[in-house]
C-alpha positions in Angstrom: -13.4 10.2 -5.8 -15.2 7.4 -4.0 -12.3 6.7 -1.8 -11.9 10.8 -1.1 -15.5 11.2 0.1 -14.8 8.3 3.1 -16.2 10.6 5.6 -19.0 11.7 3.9 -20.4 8.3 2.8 -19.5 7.2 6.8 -21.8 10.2 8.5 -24.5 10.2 5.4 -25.1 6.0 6.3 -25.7 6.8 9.8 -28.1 8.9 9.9 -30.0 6.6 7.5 -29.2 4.1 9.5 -30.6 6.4 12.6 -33.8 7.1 10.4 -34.1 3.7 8.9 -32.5 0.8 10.7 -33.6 -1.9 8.7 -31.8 -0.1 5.3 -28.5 -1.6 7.2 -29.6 -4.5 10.2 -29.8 -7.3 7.2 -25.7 -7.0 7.3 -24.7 -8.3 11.1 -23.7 -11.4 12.7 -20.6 -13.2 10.5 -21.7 -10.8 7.8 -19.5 -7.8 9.8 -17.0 -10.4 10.8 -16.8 -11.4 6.7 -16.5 -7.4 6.4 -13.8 -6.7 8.3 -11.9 -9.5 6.9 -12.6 -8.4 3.8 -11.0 -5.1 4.3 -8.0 -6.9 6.2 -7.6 -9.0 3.1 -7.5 -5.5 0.4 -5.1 -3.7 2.9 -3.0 -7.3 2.3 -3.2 -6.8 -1.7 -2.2 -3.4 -1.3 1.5 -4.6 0.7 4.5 -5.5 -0.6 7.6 -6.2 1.5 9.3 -3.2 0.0 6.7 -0.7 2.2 8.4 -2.6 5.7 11.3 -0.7 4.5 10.3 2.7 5.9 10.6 0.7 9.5 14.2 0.3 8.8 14.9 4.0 7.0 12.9 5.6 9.9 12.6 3.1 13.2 12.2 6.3 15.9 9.8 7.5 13.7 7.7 4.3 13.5 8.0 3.1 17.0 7.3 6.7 18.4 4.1 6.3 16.5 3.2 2.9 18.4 4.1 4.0 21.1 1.9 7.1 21.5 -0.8 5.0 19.8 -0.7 2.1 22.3 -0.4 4.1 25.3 -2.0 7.4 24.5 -5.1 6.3 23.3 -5.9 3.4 25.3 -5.4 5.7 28.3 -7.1 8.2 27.4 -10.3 6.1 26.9 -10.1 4.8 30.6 -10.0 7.9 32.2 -13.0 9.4 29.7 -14.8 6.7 30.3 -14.6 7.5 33.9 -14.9 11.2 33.7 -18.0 10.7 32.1 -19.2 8.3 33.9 -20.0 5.4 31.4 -22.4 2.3 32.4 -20.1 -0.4 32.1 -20.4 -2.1 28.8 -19.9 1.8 27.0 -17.0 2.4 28.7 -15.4 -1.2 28.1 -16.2 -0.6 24.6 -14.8 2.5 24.6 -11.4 1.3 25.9 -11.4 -1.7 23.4 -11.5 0.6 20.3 -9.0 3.2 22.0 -6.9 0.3 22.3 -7.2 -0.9 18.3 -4.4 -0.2 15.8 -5.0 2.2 13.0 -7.1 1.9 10.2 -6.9 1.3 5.9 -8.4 5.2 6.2 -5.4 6.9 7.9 -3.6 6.2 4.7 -6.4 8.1 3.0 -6.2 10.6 5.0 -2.6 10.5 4.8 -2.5 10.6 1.0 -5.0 13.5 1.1 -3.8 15.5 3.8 0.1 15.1 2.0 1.4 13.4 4.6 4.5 11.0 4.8 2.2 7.7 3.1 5.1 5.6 3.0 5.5 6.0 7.1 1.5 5.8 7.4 1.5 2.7 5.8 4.6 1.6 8.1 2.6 2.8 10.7 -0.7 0.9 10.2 1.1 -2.1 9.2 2.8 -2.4 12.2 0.4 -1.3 14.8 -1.9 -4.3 12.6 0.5 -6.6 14.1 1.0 -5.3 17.5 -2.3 -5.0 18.0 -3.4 -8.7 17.8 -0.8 -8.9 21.3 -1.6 -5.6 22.7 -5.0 -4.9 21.7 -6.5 -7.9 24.0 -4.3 -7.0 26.6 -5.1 -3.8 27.0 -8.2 -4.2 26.8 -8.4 -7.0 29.5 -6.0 -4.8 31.7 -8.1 -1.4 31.6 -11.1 -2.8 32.1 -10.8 -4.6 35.1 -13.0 -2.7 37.4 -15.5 -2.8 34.6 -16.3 -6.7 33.3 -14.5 -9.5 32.8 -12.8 -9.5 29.4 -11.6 -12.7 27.8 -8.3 -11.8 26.4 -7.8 -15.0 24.8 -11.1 -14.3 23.1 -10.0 -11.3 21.8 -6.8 -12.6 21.6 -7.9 -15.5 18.6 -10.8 -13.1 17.1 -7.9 -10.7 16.1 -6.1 -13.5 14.1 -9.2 -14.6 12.6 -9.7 -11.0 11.6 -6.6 -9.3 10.8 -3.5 -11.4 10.7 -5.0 -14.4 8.6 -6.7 -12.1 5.9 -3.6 -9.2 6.3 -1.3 -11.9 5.7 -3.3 -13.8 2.5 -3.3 -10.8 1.4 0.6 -10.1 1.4 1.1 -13.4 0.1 -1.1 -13.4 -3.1 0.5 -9.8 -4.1 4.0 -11.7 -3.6 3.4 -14.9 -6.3 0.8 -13.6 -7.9 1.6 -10.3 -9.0 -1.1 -10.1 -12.2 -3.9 -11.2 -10.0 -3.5 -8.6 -7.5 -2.5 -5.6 -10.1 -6.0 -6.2 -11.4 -7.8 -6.6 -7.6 -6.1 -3.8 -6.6 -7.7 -0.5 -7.9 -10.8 -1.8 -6.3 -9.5 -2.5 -2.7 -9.7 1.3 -1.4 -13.6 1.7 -2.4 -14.8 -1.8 -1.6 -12.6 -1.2 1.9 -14.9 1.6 2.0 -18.1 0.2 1.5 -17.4 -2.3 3.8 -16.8 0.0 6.9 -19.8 2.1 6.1 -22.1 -1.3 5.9 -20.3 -2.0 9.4 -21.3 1.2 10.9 -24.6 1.9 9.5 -25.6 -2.1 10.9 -24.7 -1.3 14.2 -25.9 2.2 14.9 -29.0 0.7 13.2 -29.2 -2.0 15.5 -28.0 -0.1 18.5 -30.8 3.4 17.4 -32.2 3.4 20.5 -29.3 2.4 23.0 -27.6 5.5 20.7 -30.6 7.5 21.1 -31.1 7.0 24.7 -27.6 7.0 26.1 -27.3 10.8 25.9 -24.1 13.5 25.2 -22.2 11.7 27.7 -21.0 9.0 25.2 -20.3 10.9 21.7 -18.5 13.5 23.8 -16.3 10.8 25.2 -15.7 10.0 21.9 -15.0 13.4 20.4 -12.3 14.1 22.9 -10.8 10.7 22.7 -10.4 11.3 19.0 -9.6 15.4 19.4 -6.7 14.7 21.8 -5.6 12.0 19.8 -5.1 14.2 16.9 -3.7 17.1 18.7 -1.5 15.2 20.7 -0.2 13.0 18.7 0.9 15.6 16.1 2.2 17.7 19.3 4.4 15.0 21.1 5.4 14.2 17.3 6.9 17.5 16.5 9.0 17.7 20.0 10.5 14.6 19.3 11.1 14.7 15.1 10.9 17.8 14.6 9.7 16.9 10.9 6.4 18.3 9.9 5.3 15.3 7.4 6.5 13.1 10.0 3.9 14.6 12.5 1.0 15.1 10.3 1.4 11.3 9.7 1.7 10.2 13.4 -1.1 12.6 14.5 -3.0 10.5 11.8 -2.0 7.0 12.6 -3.0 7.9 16.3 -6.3 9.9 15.6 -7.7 7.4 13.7 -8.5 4.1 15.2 -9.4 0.7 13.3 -13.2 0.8 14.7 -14.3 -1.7 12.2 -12.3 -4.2 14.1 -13.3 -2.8 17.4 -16.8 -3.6 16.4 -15.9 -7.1 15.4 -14.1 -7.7 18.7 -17.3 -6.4 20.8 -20.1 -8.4 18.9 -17.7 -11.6 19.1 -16.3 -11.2 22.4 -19.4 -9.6 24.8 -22.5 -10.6 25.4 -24.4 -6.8 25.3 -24.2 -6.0 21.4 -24.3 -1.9 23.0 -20.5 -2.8 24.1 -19.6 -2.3 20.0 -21.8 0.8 19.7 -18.8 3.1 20.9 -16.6 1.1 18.3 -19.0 2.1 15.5 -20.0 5.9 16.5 -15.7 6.1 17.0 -15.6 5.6 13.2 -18.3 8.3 12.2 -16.1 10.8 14.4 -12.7 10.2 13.5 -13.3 9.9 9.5 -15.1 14.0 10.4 -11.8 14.7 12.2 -9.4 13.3 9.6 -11.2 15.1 6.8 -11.2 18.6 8.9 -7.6 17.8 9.6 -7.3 16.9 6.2 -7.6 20.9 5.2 -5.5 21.9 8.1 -2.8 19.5 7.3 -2.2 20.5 3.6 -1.2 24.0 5.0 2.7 24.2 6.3 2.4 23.9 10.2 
């Protein structure tokens, strides 16, 4: 029930967090890094080679999913950074955590909106892995005529914090099986906890950049995530023609990993309001997913 509530516990923590910063500001600096790795390290636990099968039983399916994910998206969060005409260091932001792979919650979401969980988890798996290549580059690439991004920065913070933890993870479910049966159960709702301590830190710490920095910004953010959604389940359902399939893909490509997008701002840019679109990114997509949620477990 914990688990189910995601979105709720995500949008009650930032308006605390609006309200009452310093409930939340005690958990920054290597705390958030620690945090995401954290959650890398349960979605690890949670993995066994068997789930990489669905890449084999399904490759179009998969690939179609990164595809729209790592080109959709990222695009999409240039040009609304320019249509809306974000200061530099919002839209940057914005492009970095268009530009992440999915997130532990799209397999929530999945589960609950009775999606195909074995593909989600095929999905976020892989895009995990592509992303520590393609989110830096991205990133560095779309943001030229913003700032200058260190890719390599990016580049080494995205092994510290998802293929080294993803991939302890793997290997402790593999040879010690016992150990992780009894971690397990609690990976989901401490995955949760996690990402709501990550959020409510940084709107905390950004209340007044948030506060001051007007519609412009959230409704970037809304569309980014809106089209996402819509799109992804659109361009799905032309090219699989499988409704599950769709749902899940809509999902995988709605949903971003904004946990790590905050990481990757606070590690790699000086101006701490660069992870701010990263952390108001996970408030809107975990409303969307549970909205979609309803619509999903109907037969479109």
């Amino acid at each position: 029930m914990f688990t189910r509530l995601f979105p709720l516990w995500v949008s009650l923590f930032a308006i605390i967090a609006l309200i009452n910063p310093v409930l939340f500001t005690w958990f920054s600096g290597p705390w958030i890094t620690y945090g995401l790795g954290g959650i890398m390290l349960g979605m690890g636990l949670t993995l066994q080679w068997q789930d990489f099968n669905q890449i084999f039983q399904t490759p179009k399916w998969v690939f179609l999913g990164l595809f729209l994910q790592f080109s959709l998206m990222p695009l999409m969060g240039w040009a609304l950074g320019i249509l809306f005409k974000l200061p530099p260091f919002f839209a940057v932001g914005l492009i970095l955590v268009a530009s992440c792979p999915g997130g532990t919650a799209s397999n929530v979401i999945a589960y609950l909106a009775r999606a195909n969980v074995a593909l989600s988890v095929a999905m976020t798996t892989c895009s995990t892995f592509a992303g520590i290549i393609l989110t830096p580059y991205l990133t560095a690439s779309l943001s030229g005529n913003y700032l200058a991004v260190d890719a390599w920065g990016l580049f080494y913070s995205t092994i510290k914090v998802v293929l080294l933890p993803v991939t302890a993870g793997v290997i402790l479910n593999q040879y010690f099986p016992n150990f992780t049966r009894k971690v397990t159960p609690f990976a989901p709702p401490v995955a949760v906890l996690l990402i709501v301590l990550i959020v409510a830190s940084i709107i905390g710490q950004g209340k007044e950049i948030i506060l001051n920095a007007g519609l412009n910004l959230i409704f970037a953010i809304m569309l980014l995530h809106l089209f996402g959604f819509i799109l992804g389940y659109t361009l799905s359902w032309i090219f699989t023609k499988d409704a599950a399939a769709s749902k899940t893909i809509a999902i995988e490509v709605g949903m971003q990993n904004s946990g790590l997008g905050a990481v990757l701002a606070r590690e790699n840019f000086t101006n701490p309001a660069t992870a701010i679109p990263s952390a108001i990114s996970s408030l809107v997509h975990s409303i969307y997913g549970s909205i979609f949620t309803s619509i999903f477990k109907r037969k479109i």
